[in-house]
N, C-alpha and C positions, 0 to 999 in steps of 0.2 A: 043504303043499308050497310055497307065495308066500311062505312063512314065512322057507326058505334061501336066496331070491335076495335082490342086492343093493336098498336102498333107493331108490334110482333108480328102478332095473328095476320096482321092484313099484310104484312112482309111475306111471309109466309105462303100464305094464299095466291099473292100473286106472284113469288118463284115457282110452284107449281103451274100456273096457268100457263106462265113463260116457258115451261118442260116440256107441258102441251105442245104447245106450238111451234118448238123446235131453236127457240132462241135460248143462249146462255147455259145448257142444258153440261155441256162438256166444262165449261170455265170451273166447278169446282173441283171436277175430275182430273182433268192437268194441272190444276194449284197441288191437289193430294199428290199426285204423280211425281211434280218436282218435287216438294216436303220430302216426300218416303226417300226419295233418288238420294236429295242433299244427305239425309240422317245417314243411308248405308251409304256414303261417300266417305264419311268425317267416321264412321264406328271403324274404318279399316287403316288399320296403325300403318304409319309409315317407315322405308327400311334406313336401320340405325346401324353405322358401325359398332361391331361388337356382338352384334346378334349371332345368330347361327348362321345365317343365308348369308355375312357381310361380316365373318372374323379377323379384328384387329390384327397386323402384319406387327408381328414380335420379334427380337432374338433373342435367345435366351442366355442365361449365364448361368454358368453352374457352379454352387459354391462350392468352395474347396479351402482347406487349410494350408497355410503359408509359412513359412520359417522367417520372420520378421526378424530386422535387427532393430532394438528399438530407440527410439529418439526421445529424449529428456525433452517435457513439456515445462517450460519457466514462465513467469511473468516478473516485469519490473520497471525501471525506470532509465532515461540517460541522462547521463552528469557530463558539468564541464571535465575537461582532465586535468584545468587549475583555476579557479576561483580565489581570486585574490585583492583585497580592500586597503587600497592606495592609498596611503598616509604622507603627510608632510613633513621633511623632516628639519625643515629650519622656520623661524617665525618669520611673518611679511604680509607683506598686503597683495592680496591676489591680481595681476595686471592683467592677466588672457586669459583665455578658456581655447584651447585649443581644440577639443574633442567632445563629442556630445554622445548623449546615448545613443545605442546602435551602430555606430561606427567603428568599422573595424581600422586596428592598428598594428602597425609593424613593430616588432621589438627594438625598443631604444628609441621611438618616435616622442617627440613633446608633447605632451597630455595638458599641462599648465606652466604657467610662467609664474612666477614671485618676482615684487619689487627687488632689483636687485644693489640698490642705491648702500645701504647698510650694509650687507652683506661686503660691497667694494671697497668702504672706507675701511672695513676691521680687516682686508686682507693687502691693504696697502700699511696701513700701521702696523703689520707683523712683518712686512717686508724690511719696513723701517728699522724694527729692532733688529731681524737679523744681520742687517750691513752693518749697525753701530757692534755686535759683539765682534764682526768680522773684521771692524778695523782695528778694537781693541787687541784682538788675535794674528791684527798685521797681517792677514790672509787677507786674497782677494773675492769677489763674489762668487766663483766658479773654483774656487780651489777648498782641498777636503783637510779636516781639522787635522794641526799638527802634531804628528806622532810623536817626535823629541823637544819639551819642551826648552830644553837647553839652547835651540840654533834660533828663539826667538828673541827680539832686541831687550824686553825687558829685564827677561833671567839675564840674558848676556852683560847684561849693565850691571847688575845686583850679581853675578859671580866674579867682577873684574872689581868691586867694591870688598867684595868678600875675601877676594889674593891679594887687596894693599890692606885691608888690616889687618891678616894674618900675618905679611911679611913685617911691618911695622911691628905689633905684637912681638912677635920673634926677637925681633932687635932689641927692642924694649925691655925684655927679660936678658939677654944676653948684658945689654949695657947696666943695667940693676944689679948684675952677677959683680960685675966689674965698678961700682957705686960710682957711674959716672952721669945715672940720673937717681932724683928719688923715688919713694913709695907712689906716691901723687902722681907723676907720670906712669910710672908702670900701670895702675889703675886706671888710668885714663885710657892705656893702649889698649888694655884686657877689654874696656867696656864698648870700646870700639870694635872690637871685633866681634863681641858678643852680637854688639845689635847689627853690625854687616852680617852676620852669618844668618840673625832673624831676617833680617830685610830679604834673604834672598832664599827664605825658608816661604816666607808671603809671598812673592813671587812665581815659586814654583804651584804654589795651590792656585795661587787667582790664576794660574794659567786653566788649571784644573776644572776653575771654578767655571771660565770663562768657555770652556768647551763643552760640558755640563748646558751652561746657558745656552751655547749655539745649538744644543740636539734639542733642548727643550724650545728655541723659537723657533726652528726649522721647521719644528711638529706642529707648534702652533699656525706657521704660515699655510703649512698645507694643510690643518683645519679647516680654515678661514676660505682658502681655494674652495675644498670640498664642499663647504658650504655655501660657498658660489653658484657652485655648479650643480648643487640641488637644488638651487633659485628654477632651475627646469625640472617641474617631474615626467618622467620618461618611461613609457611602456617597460614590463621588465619580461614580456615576454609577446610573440602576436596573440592576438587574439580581439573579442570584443566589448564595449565599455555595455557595461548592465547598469548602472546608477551611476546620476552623476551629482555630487552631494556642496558643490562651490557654487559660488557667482564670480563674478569681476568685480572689484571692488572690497573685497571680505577681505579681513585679516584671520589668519590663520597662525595657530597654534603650533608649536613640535608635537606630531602624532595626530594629528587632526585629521578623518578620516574624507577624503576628497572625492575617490572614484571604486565602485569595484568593477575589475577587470576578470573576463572570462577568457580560458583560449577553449576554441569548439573546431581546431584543425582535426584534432584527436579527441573522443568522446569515450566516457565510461558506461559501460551497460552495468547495473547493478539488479542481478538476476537473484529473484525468491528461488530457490532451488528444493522440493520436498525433500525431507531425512530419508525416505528409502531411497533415493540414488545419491544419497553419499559417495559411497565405492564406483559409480560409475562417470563422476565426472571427473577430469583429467584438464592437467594442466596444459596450454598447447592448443586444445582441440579449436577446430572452426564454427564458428553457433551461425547459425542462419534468423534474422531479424524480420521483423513484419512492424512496421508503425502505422497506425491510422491515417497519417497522412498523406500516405502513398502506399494504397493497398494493395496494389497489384505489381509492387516491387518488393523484391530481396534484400535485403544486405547483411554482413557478414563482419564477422568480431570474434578474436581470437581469446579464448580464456586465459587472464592473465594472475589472477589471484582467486583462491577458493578459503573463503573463512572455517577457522576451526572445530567452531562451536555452532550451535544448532540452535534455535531463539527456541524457549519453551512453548511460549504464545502461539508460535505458528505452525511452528514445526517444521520447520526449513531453515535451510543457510544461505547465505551470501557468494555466490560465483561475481567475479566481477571479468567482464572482456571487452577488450580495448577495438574501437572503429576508427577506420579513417574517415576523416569527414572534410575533406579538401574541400569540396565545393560550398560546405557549409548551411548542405540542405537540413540534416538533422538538425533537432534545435536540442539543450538540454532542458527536460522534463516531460518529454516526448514519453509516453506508455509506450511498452515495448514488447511484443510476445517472441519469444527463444526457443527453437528448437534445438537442441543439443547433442550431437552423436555421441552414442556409447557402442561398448562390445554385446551386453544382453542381448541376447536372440530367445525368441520365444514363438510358440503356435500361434496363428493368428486369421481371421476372415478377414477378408475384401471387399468391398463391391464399390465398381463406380461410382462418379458423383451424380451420374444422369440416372441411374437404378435407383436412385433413393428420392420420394418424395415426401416434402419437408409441408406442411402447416398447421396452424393451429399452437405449434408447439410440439408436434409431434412428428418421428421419421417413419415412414412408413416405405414396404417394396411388394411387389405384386408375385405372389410367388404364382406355379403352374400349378393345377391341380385338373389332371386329365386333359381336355380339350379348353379350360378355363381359368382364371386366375381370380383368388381372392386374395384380400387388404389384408398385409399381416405388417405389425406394428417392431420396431427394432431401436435396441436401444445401439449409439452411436461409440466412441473410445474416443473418438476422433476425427480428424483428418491429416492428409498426409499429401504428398508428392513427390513421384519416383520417376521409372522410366517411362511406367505405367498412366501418368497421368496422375491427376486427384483424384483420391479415391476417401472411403469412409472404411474404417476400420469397425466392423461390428462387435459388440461386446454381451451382447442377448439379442436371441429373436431367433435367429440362424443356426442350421447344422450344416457338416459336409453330407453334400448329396443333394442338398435343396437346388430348383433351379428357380432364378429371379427372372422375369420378365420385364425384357425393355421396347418400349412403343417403338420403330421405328417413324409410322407416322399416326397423328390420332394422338388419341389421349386414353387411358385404360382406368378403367373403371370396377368395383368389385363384380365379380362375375361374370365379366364381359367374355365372350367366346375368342381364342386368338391362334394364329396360323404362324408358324415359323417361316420367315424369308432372310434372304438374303438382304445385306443392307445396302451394296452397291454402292455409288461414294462414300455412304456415312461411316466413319471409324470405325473399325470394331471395340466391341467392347470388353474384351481383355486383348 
């Protein structure tokens, strides 16, 4: 008959009969039992720091206003402190390459060679002409032009030519007085003196001429030298090669540009400076540097030039401060951010760098409010570093009086409930 009814029904029917009879009777009553137990297990919250029973360990900061002195924030660039494009200054054909890019040099080091074949034959043919003026001048190779040209053999010939036909002459006229010669001789003696007296007028000029010529080959030989000896071009100061513009083998021009040479022992900061601290920056002062390259180092540059004029575009001037850079870690075109000491002193807030949390894009700090803390947003000025540590300088959000709360341990949250403790190793926070 249980056979026709639906399978429900006959389930049914015969869980009951099973009730009867004392089997399975409890099984759906312990299943409910555990169900109900699990549900109120899981509906009771678990304890969370920050609650009321489990208030987050704080200390607090109280803000307060400060007498700042304040520091010129700049950005800009570093420069070589000489950049200079090496030129050739004799023609040739290029035989070495001594230097390549990158490498650094000492001042006065060989950077390139020039064939120096040509260069040698034009200062041996000026050598040439100076000995031939010098034998003309009867001096030797090492002795200096002479001062009187009278004690040299050729005047001295040409004034010993000039006192026998003067003396001749003389008599000449005397013996004509007395017609013991005639006109024709006496003419003959005048004209001889005449041209003894030129011959030894020519004489005293080509001495002239001839020392003239010696300063003029003298000058030529040490041309010729110099242009020897710029068959070598030579560093003209230390530093290091940035381009390098030859081969071996090229013939080069006068002024042909070959190498540019950087020196980076000593570097330029060239600081965007704004117009409203004009008046506060000073010549002298120490600026303290920050590069991307090494961010968690200082370095320091003395202002050594400040421009006069103020760019309309920008609205800032030019400070420029010189770095040592010995070891030659900066490079030039390095970004650079400058802080700059001035006298300005001004009111100002604080707060550590651990008080302030940063994301999204926004600075936020946990102020106290009664037994709890909510999120209030703050706008930054800066940052800074003193005796104090790093700190953020606020510029909105804060008054004196407020206190900021800082997690010793945990994390704080808005609202969360918070106990003042001591912080025990960890720093204090001012």
């Amino acid at each position: 008959m249980d056979g026709n009814l639906p399978v429900k029904v006959r389930q049914e029917i015969y869980r009951k009969r099973d009730c009867r009879r004392g089997v399975n009777c409890l099984v759906p009553s312990v299943a409910l039992a555990m169900v109900l137990a699990t549900g109120c297990s899981r509906s009771q919250p678990s304890s969370v720091l920050g609650d009321a029973a489990h208030p987050t360990p704080v200390h607090f900061y109280a803000v307060a206003e400060e007498t700042a002195r304040r520091r010129i924030q700049a950005v800009g660039s570093l420069y070589a402190l000489e950049e200079s494009t090496l030129s050739s200054q004799v023609e040739g054909r290029v035989a070495e390459v001594l230097s390549d890019v990158g490498d650094n040099v000492k001042e006065g080091q060989p950077l390139i060679t020039i064939d120096p074949q040509e260069l040698q034959f034009e200062v041996d043919r000026q050598r040439g002409l100076v000995t031939q003026v010098r034998a003309q001048l009867g001096i030797g190779p090492n002795d200096p032009a002479p001062t009187d040209p009278k004690k040299l053999a050729s005047v001295q010939r040409a004034e010993a030519d000039l006192f026998d036909a003067d003396h001749k002459y003389g008599r000449a006229q005397q013996m004509f007085k007395d017609n013991l010669i005639s006109q024709q001789q006496l003419d003959e003696a005048a004209s001889r003196y005449q041209s003894t007296r030129a011959t030894y007028t020519v004489a005293l000029q080509e001495i002239d001429r001839l020392k003239a010529l010696l300063i003029s080959s003298e000058a030529s030989e040490k041309l010729a030298e110099k242009k020897l000896g710029d068959a070598i071009l030579r560093a003209p100061f230390p530093g290091a090669i940035k381009t390098r513009d030859v081969h071996p083998g090229e013939y080069l021009r006068v002024q042909s540009p070959v190498m540019v040479l950087v020196r980076t022992d000593h570097l330029r900061a060239r600081l965007a400076v704004p117009e409203r601290w004009a008046g506060w920056v000073k010549d002298g002062e120490i600026v303290d540097l920050h590069v991307e390259a090494f961010p968690s180092e200082t370095f320091q540059g003395k202002i050594s030039r400040i421009n006069p004029s103020v760019a309309q575009d920008s609205r800032t001037f030019e400070a420029e401060a010189l770095i040592t850079n010995s070891d030659g870690r900066l490079k030039p075109g390095f970004f650079v951010q400058a802080s700059i000491p001035s006298e300005k002193e001004e009111k100002a807030i604080f707060l550590p760098e651990r008080a302030v949390n940063y994301r999204y894009g926004v600075y936020k700090v946990f102020l106290l409010n009664g037994n709890r803390v909510s999120e209030h947003q703050i706008r930054p000025a800066g940052q800074t570093e003193d005796e104090h540590g790093r700190r953020f300088e606020v510029a909105e959000g804060l008054k004196p009086g407020d206190r900021v709360a800082v997690a010793i341990s945990g994390e704080l949250h808005d609202g969360a409930t918070v106990q003042e403790r001591s912080e025990g190793n960890v720093p204090a926070v001012r």
